[in-house]
Each structure stands twice: as structure tokens, then as C-alpha cells.
PDB file of N, CA, C and O in Angstrom:
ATOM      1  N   UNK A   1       6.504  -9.224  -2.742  1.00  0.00           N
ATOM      2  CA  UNK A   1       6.670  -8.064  -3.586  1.00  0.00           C
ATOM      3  C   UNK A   1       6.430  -6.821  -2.737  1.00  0.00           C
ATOM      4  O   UNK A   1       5.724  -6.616  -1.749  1.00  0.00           O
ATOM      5  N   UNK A   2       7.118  -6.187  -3.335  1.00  0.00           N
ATOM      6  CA  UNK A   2       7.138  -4.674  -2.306  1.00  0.00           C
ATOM      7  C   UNK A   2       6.369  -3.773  -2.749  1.00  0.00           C
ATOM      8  O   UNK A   2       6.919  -3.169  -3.670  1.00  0.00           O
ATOM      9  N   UNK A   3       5.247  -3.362  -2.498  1.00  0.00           N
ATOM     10  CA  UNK A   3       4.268  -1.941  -2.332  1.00  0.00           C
ATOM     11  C   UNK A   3       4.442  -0.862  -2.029  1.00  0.00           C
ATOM     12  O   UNK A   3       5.373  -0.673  -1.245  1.00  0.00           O
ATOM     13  N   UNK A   4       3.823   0.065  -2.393  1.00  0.00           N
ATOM     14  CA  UNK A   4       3.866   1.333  -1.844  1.00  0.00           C
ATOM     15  C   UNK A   4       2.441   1.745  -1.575  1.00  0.00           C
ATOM     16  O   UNK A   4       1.877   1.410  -2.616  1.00  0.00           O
ATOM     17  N   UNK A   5       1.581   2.247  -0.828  1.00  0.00           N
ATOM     18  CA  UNK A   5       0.445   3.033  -0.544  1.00  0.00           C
ATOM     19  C   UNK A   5       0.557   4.192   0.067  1.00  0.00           C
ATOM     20  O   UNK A   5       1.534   4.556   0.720  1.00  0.00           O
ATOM     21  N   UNK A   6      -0.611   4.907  -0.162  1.00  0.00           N
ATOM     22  CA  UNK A   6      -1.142   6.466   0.704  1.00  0.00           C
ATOM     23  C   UNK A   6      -1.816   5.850   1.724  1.00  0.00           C
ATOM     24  O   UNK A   6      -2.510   4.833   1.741  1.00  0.00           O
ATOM     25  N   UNK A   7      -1.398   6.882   2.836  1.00  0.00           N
ATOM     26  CA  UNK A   7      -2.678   6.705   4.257  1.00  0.00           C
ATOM     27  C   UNK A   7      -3.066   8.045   4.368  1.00  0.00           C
ATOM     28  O   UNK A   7      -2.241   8.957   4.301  1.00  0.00           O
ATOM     29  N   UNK A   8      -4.079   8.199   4.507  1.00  0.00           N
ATOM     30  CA  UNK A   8      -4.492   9.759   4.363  1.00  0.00           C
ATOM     31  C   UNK A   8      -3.612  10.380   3.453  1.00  0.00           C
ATOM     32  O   UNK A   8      -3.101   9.649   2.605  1.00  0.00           O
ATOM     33  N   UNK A   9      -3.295  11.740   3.453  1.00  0.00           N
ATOM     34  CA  UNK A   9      -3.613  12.950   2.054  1.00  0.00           C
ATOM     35  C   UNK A   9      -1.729  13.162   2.090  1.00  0.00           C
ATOM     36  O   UNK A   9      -1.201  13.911   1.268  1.00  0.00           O
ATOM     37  N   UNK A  10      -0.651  12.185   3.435  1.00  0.00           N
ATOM     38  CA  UNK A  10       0.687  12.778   3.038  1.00  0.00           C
ATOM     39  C   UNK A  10       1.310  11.603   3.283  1.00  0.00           C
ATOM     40  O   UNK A  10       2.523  11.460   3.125  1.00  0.00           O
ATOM     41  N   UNK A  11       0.567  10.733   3.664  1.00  0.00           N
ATOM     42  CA  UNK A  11       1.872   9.860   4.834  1.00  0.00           C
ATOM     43  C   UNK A  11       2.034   8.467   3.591  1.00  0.00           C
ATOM     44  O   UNK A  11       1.093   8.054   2.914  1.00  0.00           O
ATOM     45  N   UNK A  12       3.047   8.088   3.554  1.00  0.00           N
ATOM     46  CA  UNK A  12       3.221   6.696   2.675  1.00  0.00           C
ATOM     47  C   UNK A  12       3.851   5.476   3.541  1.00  0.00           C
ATOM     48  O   UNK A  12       4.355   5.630   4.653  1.00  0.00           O
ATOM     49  N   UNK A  13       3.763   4.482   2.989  1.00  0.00           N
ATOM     50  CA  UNK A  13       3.970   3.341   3.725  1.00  0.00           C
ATOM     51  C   UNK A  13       4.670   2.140   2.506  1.00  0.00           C
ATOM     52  O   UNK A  13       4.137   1.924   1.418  1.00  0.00           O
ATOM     53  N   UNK A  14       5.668   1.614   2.881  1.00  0.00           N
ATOM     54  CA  UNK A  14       6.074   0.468   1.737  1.00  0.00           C
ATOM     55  C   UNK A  14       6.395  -0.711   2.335  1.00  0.00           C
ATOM     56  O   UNK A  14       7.231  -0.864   3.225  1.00  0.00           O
ATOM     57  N   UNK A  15       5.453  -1.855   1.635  1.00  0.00           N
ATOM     58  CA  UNK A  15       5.687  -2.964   2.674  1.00  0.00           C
ATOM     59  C   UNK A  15       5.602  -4.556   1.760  1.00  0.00           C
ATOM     60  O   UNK A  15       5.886  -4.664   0.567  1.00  0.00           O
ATOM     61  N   UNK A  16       5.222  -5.498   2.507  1.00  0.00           N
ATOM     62  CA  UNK A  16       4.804  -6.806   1.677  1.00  0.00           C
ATOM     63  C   UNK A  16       3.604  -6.662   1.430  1.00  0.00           C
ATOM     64  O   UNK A  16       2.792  -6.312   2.286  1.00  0.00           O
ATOM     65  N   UNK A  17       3.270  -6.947   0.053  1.00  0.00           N
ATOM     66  CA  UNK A  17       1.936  -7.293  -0.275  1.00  0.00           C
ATOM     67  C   UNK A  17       1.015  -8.220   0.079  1.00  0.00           C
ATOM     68  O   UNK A  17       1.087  -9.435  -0.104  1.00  0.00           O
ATOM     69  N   UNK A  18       0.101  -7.567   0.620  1.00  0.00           N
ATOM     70  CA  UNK A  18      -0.756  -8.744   1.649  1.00  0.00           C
ATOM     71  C   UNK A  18      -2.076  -9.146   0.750  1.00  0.00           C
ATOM     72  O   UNK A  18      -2.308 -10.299   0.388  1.00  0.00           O
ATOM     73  N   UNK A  19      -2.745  -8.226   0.507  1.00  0.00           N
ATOM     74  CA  UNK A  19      -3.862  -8.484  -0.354  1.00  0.00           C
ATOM     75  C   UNK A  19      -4.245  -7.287  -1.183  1.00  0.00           C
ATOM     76  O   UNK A  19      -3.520  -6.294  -1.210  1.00  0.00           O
ATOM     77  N   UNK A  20      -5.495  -7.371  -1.933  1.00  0.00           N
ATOM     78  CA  UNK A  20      -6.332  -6.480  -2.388  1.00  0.00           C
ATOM     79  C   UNK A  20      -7.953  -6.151  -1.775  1.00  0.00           C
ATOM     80  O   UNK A  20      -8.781  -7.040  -1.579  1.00  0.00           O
ATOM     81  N   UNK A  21      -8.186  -4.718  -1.535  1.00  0.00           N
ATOM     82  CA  UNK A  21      -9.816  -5.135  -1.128  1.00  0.00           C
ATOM     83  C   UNK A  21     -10.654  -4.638  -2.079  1.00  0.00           C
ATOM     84  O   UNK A  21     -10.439  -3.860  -3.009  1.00  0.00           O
ATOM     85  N   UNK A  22     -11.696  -5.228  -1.694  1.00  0.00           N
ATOM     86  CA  UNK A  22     -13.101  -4.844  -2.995  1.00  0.00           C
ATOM     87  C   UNK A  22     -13.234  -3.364  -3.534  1.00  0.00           C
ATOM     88  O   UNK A  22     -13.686  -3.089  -4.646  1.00  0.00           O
ATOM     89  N   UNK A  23     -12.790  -2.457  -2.619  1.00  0.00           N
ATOM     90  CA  UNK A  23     -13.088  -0.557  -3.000  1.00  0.00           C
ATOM     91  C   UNK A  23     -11.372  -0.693  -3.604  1.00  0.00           C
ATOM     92  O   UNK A  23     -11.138   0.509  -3.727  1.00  0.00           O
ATOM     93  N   UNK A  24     -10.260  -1.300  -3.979  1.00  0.00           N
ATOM     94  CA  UNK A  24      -9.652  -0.760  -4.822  1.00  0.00           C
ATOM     95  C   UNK A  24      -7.999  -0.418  -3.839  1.00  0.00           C
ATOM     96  O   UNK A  24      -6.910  -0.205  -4.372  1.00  0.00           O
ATOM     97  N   UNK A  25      -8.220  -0.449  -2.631  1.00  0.00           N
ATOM     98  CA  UNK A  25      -7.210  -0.460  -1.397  1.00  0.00           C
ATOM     99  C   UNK A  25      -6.395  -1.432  -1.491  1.00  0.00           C
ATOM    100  O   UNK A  25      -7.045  -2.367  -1.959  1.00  0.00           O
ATOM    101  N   UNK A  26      -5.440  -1.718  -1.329  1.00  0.00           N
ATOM    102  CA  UNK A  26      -4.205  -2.487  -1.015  1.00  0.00           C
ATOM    103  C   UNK A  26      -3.882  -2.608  -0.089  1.00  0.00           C
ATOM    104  O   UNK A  26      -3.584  -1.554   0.473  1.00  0.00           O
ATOM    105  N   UNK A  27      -3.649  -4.308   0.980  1.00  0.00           N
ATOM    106  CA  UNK A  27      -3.076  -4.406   2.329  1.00  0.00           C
ATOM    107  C   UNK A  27      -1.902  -4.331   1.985  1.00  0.00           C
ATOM    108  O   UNK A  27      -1.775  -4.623   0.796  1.00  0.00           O
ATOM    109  N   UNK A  28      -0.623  -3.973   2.672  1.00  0.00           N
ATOM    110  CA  UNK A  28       1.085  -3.944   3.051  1.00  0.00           C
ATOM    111  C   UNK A  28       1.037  -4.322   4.583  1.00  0.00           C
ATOM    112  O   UNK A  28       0.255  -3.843   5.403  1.00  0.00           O
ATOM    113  N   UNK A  29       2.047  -5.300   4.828  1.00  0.00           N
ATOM    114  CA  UNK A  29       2.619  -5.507   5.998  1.00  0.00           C
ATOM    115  C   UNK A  29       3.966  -5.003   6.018  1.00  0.00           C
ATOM    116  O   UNK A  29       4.747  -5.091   5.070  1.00  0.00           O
ATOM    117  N   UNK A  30       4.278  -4.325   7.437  1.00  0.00           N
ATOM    118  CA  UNK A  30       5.312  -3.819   7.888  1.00  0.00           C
ATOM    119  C   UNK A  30       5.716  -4.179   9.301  1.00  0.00           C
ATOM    120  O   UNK A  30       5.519  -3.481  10.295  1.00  0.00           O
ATOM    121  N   UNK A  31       6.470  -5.690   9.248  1.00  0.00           N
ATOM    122  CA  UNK A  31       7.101  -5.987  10.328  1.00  0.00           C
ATOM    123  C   UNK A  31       5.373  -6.965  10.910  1.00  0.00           C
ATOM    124  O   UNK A  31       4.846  -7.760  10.132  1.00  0.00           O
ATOM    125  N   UNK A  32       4.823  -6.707  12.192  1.00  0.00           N
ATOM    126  CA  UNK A  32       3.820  -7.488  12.781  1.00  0.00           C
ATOM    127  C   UNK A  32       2.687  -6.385  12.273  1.00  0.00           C
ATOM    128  O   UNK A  32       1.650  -6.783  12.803  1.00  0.00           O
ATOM    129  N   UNK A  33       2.438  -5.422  11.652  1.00  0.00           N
ATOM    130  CA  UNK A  33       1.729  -4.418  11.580  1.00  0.00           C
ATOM    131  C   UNK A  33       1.314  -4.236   9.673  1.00  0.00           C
ATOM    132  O   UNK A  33       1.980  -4.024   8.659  1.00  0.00           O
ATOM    133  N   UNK A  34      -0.224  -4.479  10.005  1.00  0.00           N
ATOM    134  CA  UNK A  34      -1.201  -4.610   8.653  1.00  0.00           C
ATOM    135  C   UNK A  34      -1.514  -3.111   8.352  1.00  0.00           C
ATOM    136  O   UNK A  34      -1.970  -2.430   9.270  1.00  0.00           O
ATOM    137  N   UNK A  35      -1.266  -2.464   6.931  1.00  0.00           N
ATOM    138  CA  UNK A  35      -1.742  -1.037   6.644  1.00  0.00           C
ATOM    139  C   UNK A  35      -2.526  -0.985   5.438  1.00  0.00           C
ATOM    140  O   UNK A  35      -2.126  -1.485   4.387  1.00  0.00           O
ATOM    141  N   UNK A  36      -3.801  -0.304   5.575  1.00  0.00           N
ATOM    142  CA  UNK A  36      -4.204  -0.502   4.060  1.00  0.00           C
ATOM    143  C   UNK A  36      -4.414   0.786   3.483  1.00  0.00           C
ATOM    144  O   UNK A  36      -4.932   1.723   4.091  1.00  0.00           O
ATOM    145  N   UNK A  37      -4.022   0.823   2.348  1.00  0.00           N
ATOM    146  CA  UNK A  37      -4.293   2.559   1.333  1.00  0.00           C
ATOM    147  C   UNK A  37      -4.650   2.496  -0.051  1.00  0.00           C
ATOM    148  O   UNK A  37      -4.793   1.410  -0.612  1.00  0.00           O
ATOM    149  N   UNK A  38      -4.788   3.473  -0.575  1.00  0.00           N
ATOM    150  CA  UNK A  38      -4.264   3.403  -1.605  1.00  0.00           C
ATOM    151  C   UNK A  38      -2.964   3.093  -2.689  1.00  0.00           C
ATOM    152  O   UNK A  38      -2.050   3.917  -2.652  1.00  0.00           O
ATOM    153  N   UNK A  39      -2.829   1.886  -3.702  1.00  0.00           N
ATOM    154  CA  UNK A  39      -1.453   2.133  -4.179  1.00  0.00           C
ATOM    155  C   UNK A  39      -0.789   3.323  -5.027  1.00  0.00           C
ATOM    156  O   UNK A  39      -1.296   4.120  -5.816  1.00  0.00           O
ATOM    157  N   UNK A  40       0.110   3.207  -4.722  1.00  0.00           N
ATOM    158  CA  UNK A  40       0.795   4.804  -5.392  1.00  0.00           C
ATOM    159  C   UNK A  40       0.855   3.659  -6.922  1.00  0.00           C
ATOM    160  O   UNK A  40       1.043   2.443  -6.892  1.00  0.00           O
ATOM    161  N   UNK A  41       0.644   4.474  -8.079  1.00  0.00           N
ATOM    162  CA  UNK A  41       1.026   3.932  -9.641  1.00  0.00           C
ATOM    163  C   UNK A  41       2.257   4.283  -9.847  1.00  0.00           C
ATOM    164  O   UNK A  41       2.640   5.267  -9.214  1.00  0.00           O
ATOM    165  N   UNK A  42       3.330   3.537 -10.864  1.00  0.00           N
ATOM    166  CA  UNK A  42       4.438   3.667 -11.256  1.00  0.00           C
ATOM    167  C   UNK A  42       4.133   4.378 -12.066  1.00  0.00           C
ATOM    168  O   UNK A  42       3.076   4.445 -12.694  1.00  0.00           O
ATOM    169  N   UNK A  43       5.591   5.337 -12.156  1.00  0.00           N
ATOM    170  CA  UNK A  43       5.274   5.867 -13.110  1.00  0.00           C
ATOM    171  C   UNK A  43       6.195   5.367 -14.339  1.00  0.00           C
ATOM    172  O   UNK A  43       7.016   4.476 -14.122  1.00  0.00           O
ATOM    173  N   UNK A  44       6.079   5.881 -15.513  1.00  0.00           N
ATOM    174  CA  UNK A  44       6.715   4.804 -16.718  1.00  0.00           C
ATOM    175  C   UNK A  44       7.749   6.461 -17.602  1.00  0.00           C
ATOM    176  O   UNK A  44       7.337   7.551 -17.998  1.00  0.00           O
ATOM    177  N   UNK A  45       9.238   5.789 -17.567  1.00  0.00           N
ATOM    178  CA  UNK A  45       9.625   6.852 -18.143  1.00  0.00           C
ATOM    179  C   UNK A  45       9.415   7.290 -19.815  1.00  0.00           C
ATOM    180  O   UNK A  45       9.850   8.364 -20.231  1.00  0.00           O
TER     181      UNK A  45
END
């Protein structure tokens, strides 16, 4: 499944869902490379 997260305050990243961590962060993989952020929420029209 495909993700989206924040890394710091502009930059986004969308990748495979790797995991969840205990503070609420989300891992995404992109290619050989692990990123963790915040997930961005959908928004609902």
C-alpha cells in the first residue's frame, strides 16, 4: 500500500508501507531507502 509522510516542516515522501512506530510515525520505503514521518491524513470530500 502506498503512503504518504512529512519529513521535516516541507518535504514529502510516498512510498511502501513498512511499519508503524510507537510516537505515531510511519516507515515508507523508497526503492533500497527506509523514511520515517509523519502520515499526511486523507482528506474526505
Amino acid at each position: 500500500m502506498l503512503r504518504t509522510i512529512t519529513v521535516g516542516s516541507c518535504v514529502s515522501v510516498q512510498g511502501s508501507f513498512e511499519g508503524q512506530l510507537d510516537d505515531g510515525r510511519i516507515v515508507v520505503r523508497v526503492g533500497n531507502s527506509l523514511y520515517q514521518g509523519k502520515p499526511v491524513m486523507q482528506k474526505t470530500a
